[in-house]
N, C-alpha and C positions, 0 to 999 in steps of 0.2 A: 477861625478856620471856616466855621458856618459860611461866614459872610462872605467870603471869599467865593465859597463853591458857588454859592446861589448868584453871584456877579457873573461864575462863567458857564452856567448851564441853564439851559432852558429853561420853562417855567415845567413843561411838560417832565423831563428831566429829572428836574430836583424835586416835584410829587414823586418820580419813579423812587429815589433816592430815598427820600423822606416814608415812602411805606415799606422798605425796606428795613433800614432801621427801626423799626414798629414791631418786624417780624422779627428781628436779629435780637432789639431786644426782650422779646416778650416768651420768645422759645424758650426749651429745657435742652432740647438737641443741638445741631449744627445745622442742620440742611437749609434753613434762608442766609444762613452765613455762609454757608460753602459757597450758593447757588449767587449769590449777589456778589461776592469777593471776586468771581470766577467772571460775573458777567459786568462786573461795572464799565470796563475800558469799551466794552464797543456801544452801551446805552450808552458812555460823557465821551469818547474823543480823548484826543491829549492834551492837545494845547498847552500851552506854558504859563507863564508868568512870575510874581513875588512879592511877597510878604512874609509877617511870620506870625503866628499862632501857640497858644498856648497852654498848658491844662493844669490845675495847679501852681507849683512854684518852677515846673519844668518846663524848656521852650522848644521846640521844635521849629528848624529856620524852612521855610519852604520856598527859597529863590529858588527858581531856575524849578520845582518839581511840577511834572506833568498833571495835568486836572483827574485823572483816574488813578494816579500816586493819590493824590491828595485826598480823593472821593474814599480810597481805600482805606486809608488812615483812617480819617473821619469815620467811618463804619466801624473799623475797629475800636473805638472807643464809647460804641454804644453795645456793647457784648456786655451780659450782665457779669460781675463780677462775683458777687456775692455768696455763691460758694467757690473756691477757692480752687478746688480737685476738676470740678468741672469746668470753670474758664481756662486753667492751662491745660488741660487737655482739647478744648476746643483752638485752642489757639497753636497747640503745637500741632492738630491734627494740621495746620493749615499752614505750616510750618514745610512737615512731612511733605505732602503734596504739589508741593510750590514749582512755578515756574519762573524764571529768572525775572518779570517781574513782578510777577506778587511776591517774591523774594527779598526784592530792592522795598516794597512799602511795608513788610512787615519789619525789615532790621531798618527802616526809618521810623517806625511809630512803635519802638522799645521805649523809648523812652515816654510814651502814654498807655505806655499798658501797665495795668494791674499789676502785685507785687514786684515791682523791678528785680529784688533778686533772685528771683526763679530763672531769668533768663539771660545770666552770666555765661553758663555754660553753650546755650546758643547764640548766643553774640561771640562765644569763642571758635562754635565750628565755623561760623563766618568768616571770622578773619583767615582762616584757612581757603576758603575761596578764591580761586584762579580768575573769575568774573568780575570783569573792571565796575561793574556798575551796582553791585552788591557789595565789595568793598567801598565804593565810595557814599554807598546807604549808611555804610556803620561808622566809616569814618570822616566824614564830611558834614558839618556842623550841625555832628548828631552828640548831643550829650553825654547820651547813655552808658558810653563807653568811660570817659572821663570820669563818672562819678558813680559808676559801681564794679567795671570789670576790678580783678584778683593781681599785681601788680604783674605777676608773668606773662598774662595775657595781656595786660596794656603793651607791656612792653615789646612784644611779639606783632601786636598791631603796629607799632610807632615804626619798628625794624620795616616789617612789609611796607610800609609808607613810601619808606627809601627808596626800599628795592623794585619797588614796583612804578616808581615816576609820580608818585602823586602829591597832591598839595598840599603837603605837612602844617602849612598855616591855617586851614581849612580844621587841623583835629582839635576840638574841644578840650580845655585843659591840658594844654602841651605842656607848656611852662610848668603849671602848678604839680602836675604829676612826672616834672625831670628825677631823674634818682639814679645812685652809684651803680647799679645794677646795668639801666638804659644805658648807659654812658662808655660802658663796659663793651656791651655789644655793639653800639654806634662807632667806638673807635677801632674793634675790629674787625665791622665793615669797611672805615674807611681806609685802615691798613691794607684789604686784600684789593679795593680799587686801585689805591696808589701803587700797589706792585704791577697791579694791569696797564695802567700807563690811564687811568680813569680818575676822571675829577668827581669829587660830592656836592650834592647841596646844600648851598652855604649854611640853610639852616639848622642841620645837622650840628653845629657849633654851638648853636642857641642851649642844645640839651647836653653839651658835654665840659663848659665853660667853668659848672661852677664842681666841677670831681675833676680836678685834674691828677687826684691820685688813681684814676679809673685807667689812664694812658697809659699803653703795652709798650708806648715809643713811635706812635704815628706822628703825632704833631699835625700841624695844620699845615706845611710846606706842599 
């Protein structure tokens, strides 16, 4: 990821970047973390591009995210972690405060933050979000979901998938976390389409294939 920023920002830039992180990590409080989270996009631009980055045994895909998405991220995993009370508290304060995007890089960099299970329950009020681009933070090949949300709230995300038009191949762990439950509610989605005179996506099938004791009587017709 490093390497990545320093290819698309400045030299002047990524010194800003770099004594930031210094301060971010070196505090007890928040305020170079509020003050830099808040101010990276108009110091880096957006710009685009892709690769992918990783921390651990966890990966983070960064096709397609904007250079102050990725600036952000990056920053966020130079936050000391070390006491435990204090990182998620500085991290949900920034949570709290969010605007739709530093919203989209914080529910993208769940999966390089600190205890992952602390932030089950807010990867849950995400999936509740009406904002296309915050849903597609949590569910677009973002891991994090796949390999800690609580089975009600996968399945709650998978459902919103559907119903909300987006690229179901795109969610991490589809496959591997199908279950009689999903299956359940994906066939009666597809039953109240079908009475509408509304087609599904086909990949909706993929996850109800192998419960076909989960069918209320939709069928694929």
């Amino acid at each position: 990821m490093e390497k990545l920023i320093r290819e698309r920002l400045p030299a002047a830039t990524w010194e800003w970047l770099q004594q930031q992180a210094a301060l971010v990590r070196g505090e007890k409080g928040a305020a170079a973390l509020n003050r830099s989270f808040a101010l990276i996009p108009r110091k880096t631009g957006a710009g685009g591009g892709g690769t992918s980055a990783g921390r651990g045994t966890t990966t983070a895909t960064l096709a397609g995210w904007s250079t102050d998405r990725i600036c952000r991220v990056w920053l966020l995993m130079q936050v000391d972690s070390a006491d435990q009370s204090v990182y998620l508290e500085k991290i949900d304060d920034l949570f709290s405060g969010a605007s739709m995007n530093e919203e989209v890089a914080l529910y993208s960099a769940m999966s390089v933050l600190s205890y992952p299970g602390e932030w089950q329950k807010r990867c849950a009020v995400g999936i509740r979000s009406n904002i296309g681009p915050v849903l597609e933070a949590i569910m677009y090949d973002n891991p994090y979901p796949g390999e800690h949300l609580a089975e009600p709230a996968w399945n709650q995300m998978v459902l919103k998938a559907f119903f909300t038009d987006k690229d179901v191949r795109r969610i991490v762990g589809l496959d591997q976390r199908a279950n009689p439950s999903l299956a359940g509610m994906l066939f009666d989605y597809a039953r109240e389409r079908k009475a509408a005179g509304r087609g599904v996506d086909p990949q909706l099938w993929r996850l109800t294939e192998r419960f076909p004791e989960a069918d209320r009587g939709v069928g694929r017709g």
